[in-house]
Structures are given as structure tokens and as C-alpha cells.
KEKOL-853002 format. One line per field, with one value per residue (C-alpha): residue in one letter; y, x, z; residue number from 1. Coordinates in steps of 0.2 Angstrom, whole numbers, always signed. Example, Ala and Ser with C-alpha at 12.3 -4.5 7.8 and 13.67 -1.06 7.14 Angstrom:
BEGIN
aa: a s
py: -22 -5
px: +62 +68
pz: +39 +36
i: 1 2
This chain:
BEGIN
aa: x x x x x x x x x x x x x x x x x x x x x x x x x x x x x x x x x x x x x x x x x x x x x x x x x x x x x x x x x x x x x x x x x x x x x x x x x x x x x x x x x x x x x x x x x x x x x x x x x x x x x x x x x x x x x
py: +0 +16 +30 +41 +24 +19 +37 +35 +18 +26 +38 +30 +16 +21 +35 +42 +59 +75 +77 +59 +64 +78 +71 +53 +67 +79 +65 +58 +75 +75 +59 +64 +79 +82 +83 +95 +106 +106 +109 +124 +133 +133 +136 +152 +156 +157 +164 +179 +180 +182 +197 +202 +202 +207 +223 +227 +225 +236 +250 +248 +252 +268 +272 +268 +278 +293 +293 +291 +309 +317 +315 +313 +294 +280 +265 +254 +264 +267 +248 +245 +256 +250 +230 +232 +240 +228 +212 +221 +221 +239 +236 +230 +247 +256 +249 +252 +269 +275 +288 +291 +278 +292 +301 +284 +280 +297 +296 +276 +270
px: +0 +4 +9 -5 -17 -10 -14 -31 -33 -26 -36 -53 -49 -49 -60 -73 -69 -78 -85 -92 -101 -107 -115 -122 -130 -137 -145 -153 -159 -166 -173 -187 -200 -202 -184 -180 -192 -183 -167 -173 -181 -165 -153 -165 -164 -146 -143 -155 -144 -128 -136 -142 -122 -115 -126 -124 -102 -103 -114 -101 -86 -94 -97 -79 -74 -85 -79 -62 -62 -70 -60 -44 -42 -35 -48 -36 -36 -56 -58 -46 -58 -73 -69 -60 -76 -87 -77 -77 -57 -55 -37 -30 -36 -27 -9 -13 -18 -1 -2 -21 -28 -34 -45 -50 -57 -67 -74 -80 -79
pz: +0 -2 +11 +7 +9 +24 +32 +25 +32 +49 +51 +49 +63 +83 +89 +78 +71 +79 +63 +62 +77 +71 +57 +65 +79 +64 +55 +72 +75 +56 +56 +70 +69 +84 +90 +71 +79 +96 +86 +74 +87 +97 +84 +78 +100 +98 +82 +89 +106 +95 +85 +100 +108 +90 +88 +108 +104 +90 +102 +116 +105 +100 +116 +121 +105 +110 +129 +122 +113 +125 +138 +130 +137 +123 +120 +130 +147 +144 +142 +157 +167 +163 +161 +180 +187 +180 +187 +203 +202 +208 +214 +198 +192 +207 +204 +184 +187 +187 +200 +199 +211 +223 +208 +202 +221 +222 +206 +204 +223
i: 1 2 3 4 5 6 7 8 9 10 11 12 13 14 15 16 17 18 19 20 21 22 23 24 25 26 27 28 29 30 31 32 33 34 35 36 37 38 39 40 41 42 43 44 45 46 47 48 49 50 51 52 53 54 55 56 57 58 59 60 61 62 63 64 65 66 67 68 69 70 71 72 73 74 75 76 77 78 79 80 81 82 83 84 85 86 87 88 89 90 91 92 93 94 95 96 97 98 99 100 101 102 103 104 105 106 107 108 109
């Protein structure tokens, strides 16, 4: 046999692929009504989150854009800000503040 064959031949024996089980689990899921309808609805819950999640990302980097210019911050340090109060990890922000921990307390604490 050949080498190309032989890799062939190797890779069909042991542990079914992930795609393999994708597709024995898609054609089970076809195969009944009931469970098809299941799936659809689902998949359209999930696909409506996700525009949900894609149109809410594209408002918050405006946002960060907008807060950006007017205060004179770059992105980043606007992102640090807000993704460290959100996770309630204030003190990471007060030793990344260089030097403005005090302001930064005042203001957000």
C-alpha cells in the first residue's frame, strides 16, 4: 500500500472523528419531527442572542470611542476602566492607574 493509503486507512480506525459525530448526531436529529423542531427553534434562540451580543459589541465600541475623545483617554485605558469595574477588580485598576488611584477612588468607589 501506499503511504497516502495507509494514512487514509489510519485515520478511519480508533476514535470516531468529531466530525463523524457531528454528522451521526445531525442525522438523528433529522430523522425525527419532533426533535427537528426542538433543534430549529434553538438554533434560531441562539442565532438571535448572537445578533443580539454582535449589535450590543458594535454600540459599546462607539461608546468607548465617544468617551475616548472626550476626555482625552486612549480606548485601552477606557476599556481597562470599565472591564475592571465591571469584574469588581478595583485594585487591579489602582496599581494600573499610574499615580491616579486616589481620583480613580473618588470618582468610581
Amino acid at each position: 500500500m501506499s503511504d497516502f493509503a495507509n494514512e487514509v486507512q489510519a485515520k478511519v480506525v480508533g476514535r470516531p472523528s468529531v466530525a463523524a459525530k457531528d454528522k451521526a448526531a445531525l442525522e438523528s436529529i433529522l430523522k425525527n419531527s419532533e426533535t427537528r423542531k426542538v433543534f430549529k427553534e434553538s438554533v434560531d434562540n441562539l442565532v438571535y442572542i448572537k445578533r443580539e451580543m454582535l449589535s450590543d459589541a458594535e454600540c459599546y465600541r462607539e461608546d468607548v470611542g465617544a468617551v475616548s475623545e472626550k476626555f482625552s483617554l486612549s480606548k485601552k485605558k477606557v476599556n481597562a476602566v470599565v472591564n475592571a469595574l465591571a469584574k469588581d477588580k478595583e485594585g487591579e485598576l489602582a496599581e494600573d492607574s499610574e499615580g491616579i488611584a486616589e481620583l480613580l477612588q473618588e470618582v468610581f468607589l
